[in-house]
N, C-alpha and C positions, 0 to 999 in steps of 0.2 A: 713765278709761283713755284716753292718745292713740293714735293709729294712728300708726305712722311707716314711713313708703316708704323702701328702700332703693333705691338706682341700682346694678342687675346691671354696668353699663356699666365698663370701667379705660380708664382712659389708656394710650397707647403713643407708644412713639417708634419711628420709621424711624430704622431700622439700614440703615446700607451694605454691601453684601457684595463679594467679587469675585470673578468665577467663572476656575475652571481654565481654561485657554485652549484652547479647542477645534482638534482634529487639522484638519488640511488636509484628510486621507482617513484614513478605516479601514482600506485596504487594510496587511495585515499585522502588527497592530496587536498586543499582547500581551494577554490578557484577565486579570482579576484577579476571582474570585469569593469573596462572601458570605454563606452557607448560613446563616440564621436558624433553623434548627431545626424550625418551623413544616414541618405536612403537606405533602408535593409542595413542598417549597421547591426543593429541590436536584434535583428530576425536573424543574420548568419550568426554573432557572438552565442545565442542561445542552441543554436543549433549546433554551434560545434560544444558548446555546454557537455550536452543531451549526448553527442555524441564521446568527449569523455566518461560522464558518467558510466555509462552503457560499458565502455571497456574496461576503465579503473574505478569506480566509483567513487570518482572527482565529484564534490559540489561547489556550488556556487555561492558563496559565502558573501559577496558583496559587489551590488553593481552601482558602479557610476554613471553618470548621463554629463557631459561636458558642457558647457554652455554655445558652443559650438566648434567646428571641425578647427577652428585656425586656432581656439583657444588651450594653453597647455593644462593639466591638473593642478586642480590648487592642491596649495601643502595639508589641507583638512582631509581632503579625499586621500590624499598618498599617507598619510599618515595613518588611516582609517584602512587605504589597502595595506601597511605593514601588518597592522595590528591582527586583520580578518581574512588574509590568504596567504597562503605559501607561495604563489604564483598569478600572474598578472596576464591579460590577455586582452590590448587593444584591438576595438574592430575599426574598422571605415569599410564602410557602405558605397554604392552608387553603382 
């Protein structure tokens, strides 16, 4: 019988990404919310809401509820957050 070692280790390559180009300011800024399903998800996302508004008078211009944590955004909802926030802010809970 031989022994043989396997290498846990994979290859990878560097991906380029590009990020959204960040607001000048948040002041007034539309909010776009992602509700994961997951416990207190939707209690913290509001809560940090509340807490933009308070400093910038960010609203909440549209909330999603996902049909659960494992599940991604359909393209209705994502097309629906381009259209109704300037910015996007998944919660998960637990």
């Amino acid at each position: 019988m031989t022994d043989t070692l396997f290498d846990p280790t994979g290859s990878s390559q560097a991906t380029m990404i590009s990020y959204a180009p960040r607001p000048a300011t948040l002041e007034g800024l539309r909010l776009g919310l992602v509700e994961n399903t997951k416990h207190n998800s939707e209690s913290i996302l509001h809560k940090l809401a509340e807490r933009l508004d308070e400093r910038y008078r960010i609203k909440v211009t549209h909330l999603n509820h996902k049909r659960s944590s494992s599940h991604s955004v359909d393209e209705e909802a994502i097309n629906q957050l381009r259209r109704k926030a300037d910015f996007v802010v998944a919660g998960v809970g637990d």
